[in-house]
N, C-alpha and C positions, 0 to 999 in steps of 0.2 A: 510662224511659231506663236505660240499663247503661254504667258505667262501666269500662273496664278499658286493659291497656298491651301495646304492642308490644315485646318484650324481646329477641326475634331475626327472623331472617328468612331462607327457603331457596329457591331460584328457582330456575327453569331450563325455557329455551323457546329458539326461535328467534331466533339474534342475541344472547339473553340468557344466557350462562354462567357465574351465580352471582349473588348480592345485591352482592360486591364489585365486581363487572364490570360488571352493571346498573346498579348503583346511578347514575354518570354521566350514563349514557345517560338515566334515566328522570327526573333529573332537568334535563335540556336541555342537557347541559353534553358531550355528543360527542351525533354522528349518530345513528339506530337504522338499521342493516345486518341485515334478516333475512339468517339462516344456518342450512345445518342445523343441528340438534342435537344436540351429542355424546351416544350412546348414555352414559343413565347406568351411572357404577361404584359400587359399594357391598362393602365386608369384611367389614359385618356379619355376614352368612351364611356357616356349615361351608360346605363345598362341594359336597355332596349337594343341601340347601337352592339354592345357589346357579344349580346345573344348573337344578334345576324351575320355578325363580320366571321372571316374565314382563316383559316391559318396562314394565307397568304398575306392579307393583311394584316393581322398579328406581328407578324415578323417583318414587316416594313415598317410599320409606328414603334417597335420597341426598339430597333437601330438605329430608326431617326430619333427618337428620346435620347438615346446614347449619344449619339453623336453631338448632338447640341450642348448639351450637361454642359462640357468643361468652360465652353466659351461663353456661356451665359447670354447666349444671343436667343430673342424669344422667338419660339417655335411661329407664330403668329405673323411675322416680322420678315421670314424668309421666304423668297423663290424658292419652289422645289423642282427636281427630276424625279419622274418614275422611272425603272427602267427591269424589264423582266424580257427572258427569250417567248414563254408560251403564257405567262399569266397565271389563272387561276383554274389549273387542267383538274381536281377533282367536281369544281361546280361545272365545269363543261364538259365532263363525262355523266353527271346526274342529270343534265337537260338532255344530253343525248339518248340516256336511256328513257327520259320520258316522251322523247320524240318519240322511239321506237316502241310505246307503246300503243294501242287503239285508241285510248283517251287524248296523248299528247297533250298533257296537261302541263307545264311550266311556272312553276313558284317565282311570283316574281321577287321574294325575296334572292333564288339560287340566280335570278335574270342581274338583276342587279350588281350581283357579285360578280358575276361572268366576265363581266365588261374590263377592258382593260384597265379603264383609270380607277378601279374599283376602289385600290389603297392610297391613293393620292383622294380622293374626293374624302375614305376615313380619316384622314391625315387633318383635311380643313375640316371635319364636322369638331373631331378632339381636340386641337389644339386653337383653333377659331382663326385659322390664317385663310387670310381673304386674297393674297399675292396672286401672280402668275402659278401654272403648274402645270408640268410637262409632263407626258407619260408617253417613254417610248417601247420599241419592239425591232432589235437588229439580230432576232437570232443568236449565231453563235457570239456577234458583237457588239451584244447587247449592254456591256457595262463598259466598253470602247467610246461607242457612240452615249451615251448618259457620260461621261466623264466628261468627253468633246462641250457637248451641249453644254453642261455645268459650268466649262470652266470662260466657252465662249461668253455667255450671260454675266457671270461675276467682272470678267472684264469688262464689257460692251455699258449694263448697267451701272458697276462702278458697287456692286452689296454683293456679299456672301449666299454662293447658295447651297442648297439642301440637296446632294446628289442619294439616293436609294435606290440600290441593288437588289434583287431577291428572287431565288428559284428555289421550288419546294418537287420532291418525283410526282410523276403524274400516273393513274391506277392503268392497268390494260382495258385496253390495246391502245390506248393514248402514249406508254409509256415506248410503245415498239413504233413511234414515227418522231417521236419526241422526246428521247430520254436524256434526265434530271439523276444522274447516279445516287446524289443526298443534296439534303436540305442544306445553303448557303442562303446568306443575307450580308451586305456592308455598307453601311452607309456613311458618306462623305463629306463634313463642311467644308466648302472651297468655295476660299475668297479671292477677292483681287489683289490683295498687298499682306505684306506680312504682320503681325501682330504681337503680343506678348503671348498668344496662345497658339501661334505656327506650329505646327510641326515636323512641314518638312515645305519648301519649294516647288511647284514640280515647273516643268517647260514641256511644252504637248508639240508635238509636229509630225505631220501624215508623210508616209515614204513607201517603195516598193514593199512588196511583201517582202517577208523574209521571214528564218525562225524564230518562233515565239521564245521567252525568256520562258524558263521551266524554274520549281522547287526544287531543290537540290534533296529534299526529305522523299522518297517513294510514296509515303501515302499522301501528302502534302500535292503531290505533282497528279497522282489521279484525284483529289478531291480538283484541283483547277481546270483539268480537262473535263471533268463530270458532271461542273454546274457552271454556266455561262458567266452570272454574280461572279464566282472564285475566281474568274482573270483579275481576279484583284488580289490574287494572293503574294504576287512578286513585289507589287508595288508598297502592300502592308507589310512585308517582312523587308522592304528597304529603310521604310518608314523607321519600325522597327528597331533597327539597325542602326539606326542615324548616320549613314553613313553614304556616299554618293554613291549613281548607281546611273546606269542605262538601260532600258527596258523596251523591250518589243512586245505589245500583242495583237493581234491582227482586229483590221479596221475594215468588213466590207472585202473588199477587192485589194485593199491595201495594207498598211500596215501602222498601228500606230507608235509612236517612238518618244519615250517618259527621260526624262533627265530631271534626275532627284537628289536634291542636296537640302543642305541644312539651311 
C-alpha cells in the first residue's frame, strides 16, 4: 500500500470548468449540464511557443496552472506525470495524411507535437521546471498507472508531485480504433504528507480485478467510460464530498483500489 495526499486539483471537461465550478456538481449538490468546453487559455507560453502548441497541450498546462494555484508550490519546483491513452490523435492523423500523399512531406512543427511527451516538455518550456518528467501511455489505464507513478515518486522522493491527465476525440478513422467520446483533463498535486492545503488522503493498493466504482449521475458515468483522464471522476466527486470512500478502477490486468478520507 502507498500512502499519499491530494494538495490541489485542476479540471476541465464538459459541463465542468474548473475544480471550483465542479467541485458542486460532483458532489450532488447542483445538476451536471454537459457543455461544451471552453477551448483551454494558458500565458505560460512566449508567443512563438504558443502559435505551435496543440489543444492537447493546451489543456494539460491550464490543469496543471490550476492545480498548483492553491498550494502556492512553484510550477518550476515540481516532478511532473504526463499521462494520455493515445496522445495527440489530430497531429497524427495530419502526418498520416501527408504520408499518404506523393510528396510525403511532414512539418516538423506537426512532428514535434506528435510525440508523446509533447505537453510535458510545453510544461518545462512555460513554466521553466528543469525536474524529473514522466510521460506515460496505459490505454484504458492510463490515469491508473499516472496516479501509481505520482504517488510512488512523492513517497520514494519525499516532494509533491505534478500528476496530468488529458484525452481530447481523435478525427476518423483514428476515432474508430481509438475512441475519446469528449474532451477531459485533471490534474493532480500529490504529495507525500498532509498539509494545510490537503484535501483529501488517498491509500493506493493493486488487487484482483474487479468492478469498477461508477457515477451514480447517467451522464457523469458515460463521460468516465468515454475518456480514459475521466477514471478520475469517482475519486473527484469523493474528494468532493469530503467524505470517506472506497474506490476500484482497473489497473492493467488488475485492479486498483483508492481509500479516501479526510
Amino acid at each position: 500500500m502507498i500512502d499519499a495526499c491530494i494538495d490541489g486539483i485542476g479540471l476541465a471537461g464538459p459541463g465542468l470548468a474548473g475544480w471550483a465550478a465542479a467541485r458542486t456538481i460532483l458532489a450532488g449538490g447542483a445538476p451536471y449540464v454537459p457543455a461544451d468546453m471552453p477551448r483551454p487559455v494558458t500565458d505560460l507560453l512566449p508567443p512563438a511557443e504558443r502559435r505551435r502548441c496543440g489543444e492537447t497541450a493546451r489543456l494539460a498546462l491550464a490543469i496543471g496552472v490550476e492545480a498548483l494555484a492553491p498550494s502556492g508550490v512553484a510550477a518550476a519546483d515540481v516532478p511532473s506525470v504526463f499521462t494520455s491513452s493515445s496522445g495527440n490523435g489530430d497531429v497524427v492523423h495530419q502526418i498520416c495524411e501527408s504520408l499518404a500523399t506523393a510528396e510525403r512531406d511532414v512539418s516538423p512543427t506537426r512532428f514535434h507535437n506528435s510525440v508523446h511527451n509533447a505537453p510535458a516538455g510545453y510544461w518545462s518550456i512555460g513554466t521553466g521546471a528543469r525536474g524529473p518528467s514522466t510521460s506515460l501511455c496505459a490505454h484504458e489505464s492510463s490515469f491508473a498507472a499516472g496516479l501509481m507513478e505520482a504517488a510512488v515518486q512523492a513517497r520514494c522522493e519525499r516532494t509533491p508531485v505534478l500528476l496530468v491527465a488529458y484525452d481530447l476525440p481523435h478525427p476518423f478513422p483514428l476515432s474508430e480504433v481509438a475512441p475519446v467520446a469528449a474532451p477531459f483533463g485533471v490534474a493532480l498535486l500529490v504529495a507525500p504528507e498532509a498539509s494545510a492545503a490537503t484535501l483529501a488522503r488517498l491509500r493506493l493498493a493493486l488487487a484482483a480485478p474487479g468492478p469498477e466504482t461508477p457515477m451514480e449521475d447517467a451522464a457523469l458515468e458515460a463521460l468516465r467510460v468515454g475518456n480514459t483522464a475521466a477514471r478520475a471522476l469517482p475519486l473527484l466527486a469523493a474528494i468532493a464530498r469530503g467524505a470517506a470512500a472506497r474506490l476500484v478502477t482497473g489497473y492493467l490486468d488488475r485492479a486498483l483500489v483508492l481509500d479516501v478520507s479526510r
